[in-house]
C-alpha beads as a LAMMPS data file, in Angstrom:
LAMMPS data file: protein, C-alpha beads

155 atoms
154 bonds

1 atom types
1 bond types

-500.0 500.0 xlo xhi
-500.0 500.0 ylo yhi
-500.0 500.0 zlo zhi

Masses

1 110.0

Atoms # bond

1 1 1 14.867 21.913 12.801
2 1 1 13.420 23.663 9.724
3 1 1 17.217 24.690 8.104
4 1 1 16.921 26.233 4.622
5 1 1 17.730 23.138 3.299
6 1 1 14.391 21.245 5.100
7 1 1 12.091 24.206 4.015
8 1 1 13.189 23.935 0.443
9 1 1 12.732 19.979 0.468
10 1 1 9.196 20.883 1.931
11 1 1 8.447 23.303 -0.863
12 1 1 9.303 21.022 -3.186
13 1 1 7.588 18.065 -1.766
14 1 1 4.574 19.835 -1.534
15 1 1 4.030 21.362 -4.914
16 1 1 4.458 17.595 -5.782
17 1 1 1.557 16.714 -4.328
18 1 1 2.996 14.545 -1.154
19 1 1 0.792 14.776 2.297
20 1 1 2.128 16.738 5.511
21 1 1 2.797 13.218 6.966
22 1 1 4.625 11.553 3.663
23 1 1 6.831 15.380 4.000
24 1 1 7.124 14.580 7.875
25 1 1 8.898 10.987 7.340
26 1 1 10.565 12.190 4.083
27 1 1 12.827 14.975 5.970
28 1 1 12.607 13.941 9.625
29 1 1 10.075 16.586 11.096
30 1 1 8.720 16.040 14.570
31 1 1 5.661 15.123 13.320
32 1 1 2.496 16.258 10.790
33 1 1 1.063 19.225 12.423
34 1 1 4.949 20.950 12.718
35 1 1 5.014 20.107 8.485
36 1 1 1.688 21.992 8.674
37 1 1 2.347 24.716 10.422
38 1 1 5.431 25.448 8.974
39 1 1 3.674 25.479 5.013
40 1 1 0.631 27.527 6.979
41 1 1 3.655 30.342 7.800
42 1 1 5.128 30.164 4.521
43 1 1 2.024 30.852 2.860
44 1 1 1.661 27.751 0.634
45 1 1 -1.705 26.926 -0.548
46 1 1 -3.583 23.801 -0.162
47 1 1 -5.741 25.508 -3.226
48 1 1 -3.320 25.989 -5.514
49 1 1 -3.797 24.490 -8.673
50 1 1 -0.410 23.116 -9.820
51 1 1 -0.571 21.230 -6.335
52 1 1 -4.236 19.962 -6.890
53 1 1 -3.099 18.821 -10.333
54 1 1 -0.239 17.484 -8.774
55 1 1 -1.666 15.253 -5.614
56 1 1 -4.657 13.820 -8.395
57 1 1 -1.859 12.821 -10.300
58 1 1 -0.218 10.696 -7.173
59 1 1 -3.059 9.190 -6.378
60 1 1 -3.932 8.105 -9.796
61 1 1 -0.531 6.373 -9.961
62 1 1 -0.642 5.006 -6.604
63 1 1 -4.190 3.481 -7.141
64 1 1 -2.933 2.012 -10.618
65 1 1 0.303 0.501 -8.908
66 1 1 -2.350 -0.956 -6.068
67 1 1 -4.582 -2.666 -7.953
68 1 1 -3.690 -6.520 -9.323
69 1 1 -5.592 -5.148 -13.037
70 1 1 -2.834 -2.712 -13.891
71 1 1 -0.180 -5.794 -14.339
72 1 1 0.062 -5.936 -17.766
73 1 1 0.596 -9.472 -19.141
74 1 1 3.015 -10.824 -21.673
75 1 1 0.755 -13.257 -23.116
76 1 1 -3.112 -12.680 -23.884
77 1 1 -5.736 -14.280 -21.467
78 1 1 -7.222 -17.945 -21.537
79 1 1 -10.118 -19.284 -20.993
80 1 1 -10.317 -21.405 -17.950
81 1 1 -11.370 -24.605 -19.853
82 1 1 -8.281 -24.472 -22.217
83 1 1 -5.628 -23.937 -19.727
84 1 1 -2.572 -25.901 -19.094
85 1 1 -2.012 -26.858 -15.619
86 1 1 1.141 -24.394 -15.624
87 1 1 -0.809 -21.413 -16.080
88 1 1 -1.941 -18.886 -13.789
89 1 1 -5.490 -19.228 -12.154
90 1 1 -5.936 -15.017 -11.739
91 1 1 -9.583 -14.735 -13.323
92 1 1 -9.817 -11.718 -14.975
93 1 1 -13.673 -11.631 -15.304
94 1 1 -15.995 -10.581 -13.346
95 1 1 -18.361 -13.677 -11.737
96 1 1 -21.307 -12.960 -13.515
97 1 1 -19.967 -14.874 -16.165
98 1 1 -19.963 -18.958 -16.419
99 1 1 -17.770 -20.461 -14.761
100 1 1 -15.928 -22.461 -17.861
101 1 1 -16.315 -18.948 -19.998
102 1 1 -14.147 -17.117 -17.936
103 1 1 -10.657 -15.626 -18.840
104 1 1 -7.598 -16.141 -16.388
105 1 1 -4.278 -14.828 -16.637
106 1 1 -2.429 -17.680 -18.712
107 1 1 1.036 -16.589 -17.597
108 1 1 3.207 -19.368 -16.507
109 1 1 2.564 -19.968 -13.040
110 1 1 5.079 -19.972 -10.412
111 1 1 6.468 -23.633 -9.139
112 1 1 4.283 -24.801 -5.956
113 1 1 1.488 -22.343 -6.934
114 1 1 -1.559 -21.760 -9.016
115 1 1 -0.199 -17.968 -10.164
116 1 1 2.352 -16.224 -11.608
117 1 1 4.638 -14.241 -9.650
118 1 1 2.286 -11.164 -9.621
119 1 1 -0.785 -12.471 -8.673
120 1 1 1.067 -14.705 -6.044
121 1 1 1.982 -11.437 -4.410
122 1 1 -1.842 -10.106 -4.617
123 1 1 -3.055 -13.322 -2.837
124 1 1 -0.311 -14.754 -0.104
125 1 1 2.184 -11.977 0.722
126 1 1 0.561 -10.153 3.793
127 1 1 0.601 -6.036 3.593
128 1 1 3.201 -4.496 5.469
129 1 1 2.059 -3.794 9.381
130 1 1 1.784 -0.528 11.278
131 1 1 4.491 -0.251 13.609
132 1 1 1.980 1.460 16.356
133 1 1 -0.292 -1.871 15.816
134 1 1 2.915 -4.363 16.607
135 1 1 3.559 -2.142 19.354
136 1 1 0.104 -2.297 21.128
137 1 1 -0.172 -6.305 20.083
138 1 1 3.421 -6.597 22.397
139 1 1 2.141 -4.606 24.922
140 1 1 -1.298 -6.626 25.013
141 1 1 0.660 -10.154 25.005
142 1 1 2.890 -8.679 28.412
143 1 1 -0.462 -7.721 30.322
144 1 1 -1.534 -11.267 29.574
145 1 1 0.843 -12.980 30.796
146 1 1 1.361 -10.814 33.298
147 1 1 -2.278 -11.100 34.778
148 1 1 -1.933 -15.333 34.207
149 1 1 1.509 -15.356 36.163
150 1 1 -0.933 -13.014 38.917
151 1 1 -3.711 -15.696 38.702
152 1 1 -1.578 -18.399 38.891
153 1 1 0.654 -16.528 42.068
154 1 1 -3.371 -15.864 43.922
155 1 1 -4.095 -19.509 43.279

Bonds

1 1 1 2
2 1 2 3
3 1 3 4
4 1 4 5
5 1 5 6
6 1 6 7
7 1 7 8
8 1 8 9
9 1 9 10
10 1 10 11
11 1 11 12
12 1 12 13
13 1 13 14
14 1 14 15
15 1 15 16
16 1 16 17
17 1 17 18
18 1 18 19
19 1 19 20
20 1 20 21
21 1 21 22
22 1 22 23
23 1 23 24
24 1 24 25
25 1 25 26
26 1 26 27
27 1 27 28
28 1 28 29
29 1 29 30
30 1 30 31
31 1 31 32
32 1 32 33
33 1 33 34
34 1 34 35
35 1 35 36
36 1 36 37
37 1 37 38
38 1 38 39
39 1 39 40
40 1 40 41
41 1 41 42
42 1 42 43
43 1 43 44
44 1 44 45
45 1 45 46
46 1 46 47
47 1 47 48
48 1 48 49
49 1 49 50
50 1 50 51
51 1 51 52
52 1 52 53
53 1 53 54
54 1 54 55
55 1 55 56
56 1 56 57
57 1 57 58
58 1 58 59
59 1 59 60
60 1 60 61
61 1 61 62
62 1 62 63
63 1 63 64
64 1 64 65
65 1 65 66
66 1 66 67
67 1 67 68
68 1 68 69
69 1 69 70
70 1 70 71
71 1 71 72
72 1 72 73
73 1 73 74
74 1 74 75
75 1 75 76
76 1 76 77
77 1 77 78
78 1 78 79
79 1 79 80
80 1 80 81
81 1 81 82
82 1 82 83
83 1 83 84
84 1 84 85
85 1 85 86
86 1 86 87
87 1 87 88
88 1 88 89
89 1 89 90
90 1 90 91
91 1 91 92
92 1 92 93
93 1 93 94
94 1 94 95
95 1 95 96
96 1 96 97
97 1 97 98
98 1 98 99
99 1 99 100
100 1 100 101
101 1 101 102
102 1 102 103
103 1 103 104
104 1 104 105
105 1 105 106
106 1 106 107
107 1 107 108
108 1 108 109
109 1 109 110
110 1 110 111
111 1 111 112
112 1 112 113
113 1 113 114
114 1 114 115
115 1 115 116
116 1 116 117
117 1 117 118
118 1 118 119
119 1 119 120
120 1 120 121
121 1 121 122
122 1 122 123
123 1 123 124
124 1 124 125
125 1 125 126
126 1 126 127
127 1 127 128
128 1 128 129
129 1 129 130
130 1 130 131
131 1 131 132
132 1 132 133
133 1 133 134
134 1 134 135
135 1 135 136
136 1 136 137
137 1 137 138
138 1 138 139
139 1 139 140
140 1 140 141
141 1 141 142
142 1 142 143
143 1 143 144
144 1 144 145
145 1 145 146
146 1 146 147
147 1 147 148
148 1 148 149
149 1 149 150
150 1 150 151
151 1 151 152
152 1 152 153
153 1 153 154
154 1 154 155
């Protein structure tokens, strides 16, 4: 399994700051804890301060990409009271402030919804699932209707 070719990916994986288990699924380990123990034998340090710098920086961008606030807008924000009906609903203030004072989004809003195509995303597109949570939800729904086709067989 670890070929010189893996345990150079894995070096350079992990000086970029990527986790054991982003390294696992990246070149097909077994699993986390072989990733681990393979950097634990090659000496690599979870101190080292190129990687530190290097895993702040990835989280940095990944909360930035995350949150609906980094979209940057093409056209400035609107107060709620002056908006056209086409324009997106996103507030952008906090709710402290009155209602009728508040900035939203003011980018053209998508056909058959109150946001643009950004803040759509943010509010109706469901986060992808965990594979191991569709899993036990299949295996759940087969004991159900496995113990009602029992109850139903007793009856």
């Amino acid at each position: 399994m670890w070929t010189e070719q893996n345990t150079v990916r894995l070096c350079q994986l992990w000086s970029q700051g990527y986790s054991a288990a982003e390294i696992a699924r990246e070149i097909g380990a077994a699993s986390r804890s072989a990733v681990l123990g393979r950097i634990h034998r090659l000496g690599l340090s979870q101190h080292d301060p190129l990687r530190a710098q290097a895993v702040a920086e990835r989280q940095r961008n990944d909360q930035e990409s995350r949150s609906p606030s980094a979209v940057r807008p093409t056209k400035p924000p609107t107060l709620y009271g002056d908006m056209a009906p086409d324009q997106c609903r996103w507030f952008c203030e906090p709710f402290d402030v009155p209602f009728m004072e508040r900035f939203v989004c003011g980018e053209d809003a998508i056909a058959g919804s109150s946001y643009c195509s950004m803040h759509h995303k943010c509010v109706w597109e469901k986060p992808p699932q965990n594979p191991r949570a569709d899993w036990l939800r299949e295996q759940r729904e087969r004991t159900r209707a496995l113990l009602a086709a029992l109850r139903q067989h007793a009856a």
